[in-house]
Structures are given as structure tokens and as C-alpha cells.
N, C-alpha and C positions, 0 to 999 in steps of 0.2 A: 504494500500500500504506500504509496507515496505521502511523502510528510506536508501536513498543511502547511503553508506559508503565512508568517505571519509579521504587521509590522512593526518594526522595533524602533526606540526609540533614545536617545543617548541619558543617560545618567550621569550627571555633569560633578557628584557627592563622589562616585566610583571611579568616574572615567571611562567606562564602559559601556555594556547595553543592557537595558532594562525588557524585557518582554512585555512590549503594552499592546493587547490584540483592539483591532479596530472596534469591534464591535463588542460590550461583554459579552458572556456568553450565556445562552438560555437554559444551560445545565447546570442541576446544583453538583459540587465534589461526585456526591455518592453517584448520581446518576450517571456522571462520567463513569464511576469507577465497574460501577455494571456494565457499561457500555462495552470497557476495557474486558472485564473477564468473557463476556460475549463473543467476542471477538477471537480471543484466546481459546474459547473453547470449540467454536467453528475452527482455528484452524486446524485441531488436533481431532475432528472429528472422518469419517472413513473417507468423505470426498473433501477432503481438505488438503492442505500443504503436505505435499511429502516427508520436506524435510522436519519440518516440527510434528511429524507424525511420530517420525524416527526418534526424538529426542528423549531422552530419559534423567532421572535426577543424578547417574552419574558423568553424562556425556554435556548435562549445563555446567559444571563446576568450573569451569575454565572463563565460562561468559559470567558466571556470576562474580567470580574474582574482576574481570576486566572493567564492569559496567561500575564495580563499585572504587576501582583507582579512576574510573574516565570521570565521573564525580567531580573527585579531589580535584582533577585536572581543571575540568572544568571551572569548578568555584573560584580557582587559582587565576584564570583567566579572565575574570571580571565582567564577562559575558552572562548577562543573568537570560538571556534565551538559551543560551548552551548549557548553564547551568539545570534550565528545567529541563531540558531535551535530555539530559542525560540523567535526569534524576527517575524521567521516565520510561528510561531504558532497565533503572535497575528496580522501579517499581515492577515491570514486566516478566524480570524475573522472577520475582517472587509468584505473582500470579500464573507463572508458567510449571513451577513447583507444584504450586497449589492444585495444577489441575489436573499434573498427573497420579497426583495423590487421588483426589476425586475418586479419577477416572480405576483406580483401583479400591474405592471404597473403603481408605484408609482415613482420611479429612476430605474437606475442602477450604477455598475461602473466605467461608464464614467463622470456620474454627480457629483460621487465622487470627484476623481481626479478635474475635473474641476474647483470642487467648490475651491479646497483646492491649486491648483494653481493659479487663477484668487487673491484668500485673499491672497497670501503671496507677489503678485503682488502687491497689489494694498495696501498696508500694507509698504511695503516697498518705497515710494515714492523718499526717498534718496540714493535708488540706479537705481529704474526703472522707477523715474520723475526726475522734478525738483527742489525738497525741499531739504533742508540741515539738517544735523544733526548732530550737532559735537560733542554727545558722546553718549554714549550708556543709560544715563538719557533720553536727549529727543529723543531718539529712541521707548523708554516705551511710554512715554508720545504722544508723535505723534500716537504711536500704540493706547493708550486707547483713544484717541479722533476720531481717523479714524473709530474704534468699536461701540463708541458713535454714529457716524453719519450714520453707515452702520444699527444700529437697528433702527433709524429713519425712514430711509428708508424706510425699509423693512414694517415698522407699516404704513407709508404714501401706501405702495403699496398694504397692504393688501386689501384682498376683504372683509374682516369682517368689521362689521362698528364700531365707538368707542362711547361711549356714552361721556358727562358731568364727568361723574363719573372714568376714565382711569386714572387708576396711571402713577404718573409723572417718568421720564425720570430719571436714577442713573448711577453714574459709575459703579456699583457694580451689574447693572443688566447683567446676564450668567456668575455670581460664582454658579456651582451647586450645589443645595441644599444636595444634596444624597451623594456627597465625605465626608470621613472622616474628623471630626471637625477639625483637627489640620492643614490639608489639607486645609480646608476652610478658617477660621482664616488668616491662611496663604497668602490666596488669596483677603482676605476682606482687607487686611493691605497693599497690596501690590499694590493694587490697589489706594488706597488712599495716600500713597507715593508717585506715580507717577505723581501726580500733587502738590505735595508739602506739603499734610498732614502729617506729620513725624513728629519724633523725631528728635533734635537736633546732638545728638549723643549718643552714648548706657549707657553713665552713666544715662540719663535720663530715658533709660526704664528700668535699672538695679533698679534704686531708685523705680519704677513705682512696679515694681515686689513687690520689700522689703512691699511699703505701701497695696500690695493687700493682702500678705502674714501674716502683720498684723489683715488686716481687717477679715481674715478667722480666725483666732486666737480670735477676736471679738466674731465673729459671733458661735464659739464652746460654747465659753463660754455662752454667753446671748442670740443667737438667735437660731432659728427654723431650723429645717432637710433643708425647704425650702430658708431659708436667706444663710445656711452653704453650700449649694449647687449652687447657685450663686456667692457667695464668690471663693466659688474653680474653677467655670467656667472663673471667673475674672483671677484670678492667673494664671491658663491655655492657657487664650488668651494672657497674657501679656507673659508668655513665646514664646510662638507661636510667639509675637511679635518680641521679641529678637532673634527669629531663622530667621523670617525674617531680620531683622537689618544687621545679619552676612552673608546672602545670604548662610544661611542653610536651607534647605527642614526639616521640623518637623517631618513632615512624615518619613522621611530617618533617620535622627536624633533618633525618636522614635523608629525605626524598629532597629537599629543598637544596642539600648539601652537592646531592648528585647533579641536580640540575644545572646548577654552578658548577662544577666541574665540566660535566659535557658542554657547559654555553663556552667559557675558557678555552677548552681542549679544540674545540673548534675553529673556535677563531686562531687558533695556535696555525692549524692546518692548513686556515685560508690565508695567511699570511707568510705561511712557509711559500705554498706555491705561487703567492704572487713576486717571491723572489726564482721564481723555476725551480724549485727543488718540492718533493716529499717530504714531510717532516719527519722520515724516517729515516732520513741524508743528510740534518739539523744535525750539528753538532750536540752535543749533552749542555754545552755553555751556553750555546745559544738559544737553547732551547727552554731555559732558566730567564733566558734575557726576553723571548718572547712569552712566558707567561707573566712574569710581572707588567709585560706592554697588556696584555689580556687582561688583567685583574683592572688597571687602569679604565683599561678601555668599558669594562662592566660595571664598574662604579657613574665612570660619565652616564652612562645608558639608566642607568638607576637613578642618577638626580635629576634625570630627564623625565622619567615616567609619572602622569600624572597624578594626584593624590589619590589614596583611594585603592590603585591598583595593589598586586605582589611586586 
């Protein structure tokens, strides 16, 4: 199906584009969002698209990873039509999930929704009970203990039986294991924050760093691939820590970092060859000389870009 076209218009706060459709529109959310699973589910039905006939919940996992860094990408672009375009790209996943679920009488989209409403209710008791919370500390805290008790729960309801042998109960149980370590890290720390296992304040994990950073430097010299490879895992978490500390995503952090490197490295390349050569026939010196002209040159481009933007 071809994408509607619609006109946009400059947001002068951002610098960017605002998506302002000409006309509103005469659909409430939800009625779009029917509209959306409708659609979804013609196409998956016998004379429907082939290819999303074929598709299954482990053959999306690759679109559902991509739709949700195209996102990040997005928001980073300051493009707020590209923004929703891609927000409803990974909305689509979900409802593509959902419907192969259906379609084997497992859930559907409505147990979605359900689920995800009923938890943000029942999550939030100091606004839709009658707990208190007077700051956004025990806001977390109240959250991870309400999650505590809801996988309790859920273990007390199961119809599987538990043996002697069941491992015990964690804050830390549903950090998923499959996200990106710095990602994890991130969440493994944060977690444990939330009830009071922290750092005092960032000089302490700053020092925390220095001593892991040491101990890698130990460990080149006198130990093993295997000792030097935990060493550096240490050092890594303890950054990871300090992004947490800052209420920085590492994740974002990291992606931000690479960005800047590949924008540098590039320009490295285009100015090797506008001297004839590869910059793989750059000298090592020169090659030092043209990345500090690179860093330069990305700074300019940065006091040039308007407010608002990344």
C-alpha cells in the first residue's frame, strides 16, 4: 500500500519538521487502530500477501529489533513526520505479533492492550489508589516491589508444579538476557539502586572506574586473555554504571559515540582522496593530522546546526 502523503510543516522550536496533516482527521486513535489490525489481518488471511502469510514470531525478530533503533534514529533527526512514520512501523509490529498469536488461539490484540493497561494501573497506585509517593525515587521503588509481587503471583498461579529445587525470588528477575550488555548492565544497576544499593555519589564510581582501569592494566601485564577479558568486562560495567549514575542510557550514549566516529572517519576518507590517495596509503602521522582537521571540522558543523536539533 502506498504511504499517504502528507503536509509538513517547519518547526522553527526544533528546526525541523512537524507533521501537520491538512485536514484533521475524522478518526478517533482507536478507530485508526482497528482500522490498522484490519488490515493486518487481511493480509495474513488465505488470499492475502504471500509474504506476510509466511511470516512467523521467529522470522519478525530481526524487523522488530530494526523498527525499534529506526525510532531512535528517527527522533535523533528532528523530523517529527519521520518520527511518526516510524513509530508506526514498530507499532505494526506488534500488531503483527499479535495476530499471529490470534491466528493460533493463543491471545490476541485485545489481551495486549489489556495487559498493558490493567500494569500501568495497577503500577501506578499513587495516582489510581491510595499510596503516596512523594518523589519520583519511590515511584521506582514502589514500581520494583509491585513487579516483585506480580511475578509471585503469577508463579503461585501457575499450573506447573515447583519442585525443592526452584530458584529463589531476585529483583533482577525480567532484565532480559538477549538486550545488548551495556543495555543490561544498565538495567542490572538500576535496579538495584532502586532500593538503595548505590553509590554515594559519582566520585565514588568515578574512583570505582580508575581502580578497574588499573586492575586491566594488571591483568595485560601478568594475566591471561581470560583474566584481561574480565578485567575489561569490569571496567565496562562500571562505566555502564556511571551512565546510569547520570540518568544516561549507554546504549544512546554508545550509539551517539559511534556516530561520531563514522561522521570523522569519513570525512578522514574524503579528504585523503581529494589528495589522490586511499587512506589506507595515509601515512599513520598523517593520518592523526587528519583526524584532529575532522574533529574540527565537526565541531564547526555542530555550532552551525540549529537549536533544537542533535
Amino acid at each position: 500500500m502506498a504511504p499517504v502523503k502528507r503536509k509538513l510543516k517547519k518547526n522553527p522550536a526544533r528546526g525541523g519538521k512537524r507533521w501537520k496533516p491538512s485536514e484533521p482527521p475524522a478518526l478517533t486513535p482507536g478507530a485508526w487502530f482497528e482500522k490498522l489490525v484490519a488490515v493486518q489481518e487481511r493480509l495474513r488471511a488465505p488470499d492475502g500477501c504471500p509474504w506476510d502469510r509466511e511470516q512467523t514470531h521467529a522470522t519478525l525478530r530481526t524487523y522488530l529489533l530494526e523498527e525499534a533503533y529506526e525510532v531512535l534514529d528517527a527522533r535523533e533527526s528532528g523530523n517529527d513526520a519521520k518520527f511518526a512514520e516510524e513509530m508506526g512501523d514498530l507499532l505494526l509490529q506488534i500488531v503483527f505479533h499479535s495476530e499471529i498469536a490470534r491466528e493460533q488461539q493463543r491471545f490476541d490484540i485485545s489481551d495486549v492492550i489489556r495487559e498493558i493497561h490493567d500494569k500501568m494501573v495497577r503500577r501506578h497506585p499513587h495516582v489510581f489508589g491510595g499510596k503516596k509517593a512523594k518523589n519520583t525515587a519511590e515511584v521506582l521503588k514502589n514500581w520494583e516491589q509491585i513487579k516483585k509481587e506480580e511475578r509471585r503471583n503469577t508463579e503461585e498461579n501457575s499450573s506447573s508444579t515447583r519442585d525443592s529445587t526452584a530458584k529463589a525470588e531476585s529483583l533482577l528477575d525480567g532484565v532480559p538476557k538477549g538486550i545488548p550488555a551495556a543495555l543490561q548492565a544498565y538495567q542490572l544497576t538500576r535496579r538495584a539502586a532502586r532500593i538503595g544499593f548505590d553509590w554515594d555519589n559519582l566520585g565514588g564510581i568515578i574512583a570505582k572506574m580508575h581502580e578497574e582501569s588499573a586492575e586491566l592494566q594488571g591483568a595485560l601485564q601478568s594475566g591471561t586473555s581470560k583474566e584481561t577479558e574480565e578485567e575489561l568486562g569490569d571496567l565496562l560495567f562500571a562505566a555502564a554504571n556511571v551512565a546510569r549514575f547520570l540518568k544516561i542510557d549507554p546504549e544512546i550514549a554508545l550509539k551517539r559515540a559511534n556516530s561520531k566516529f563514522s561522521e570523522r572517519f569519513r570525512w578522514m576518507e574524503r579528504a585523503a582522496e581529494q589528495s589522490g590517495r586511499p587512506l589506507a596509503d595515509v601515512p599513520r602521522a598523517e593520518m592523526e593530522d587528519l583526524w584532529k582537521r575532522a574533529k574540527i571540522h565537526a565541531g564547526r558543523r555542530r555550532s552551525q546546526t540549529p537549536r533544537g536539533q542533535p
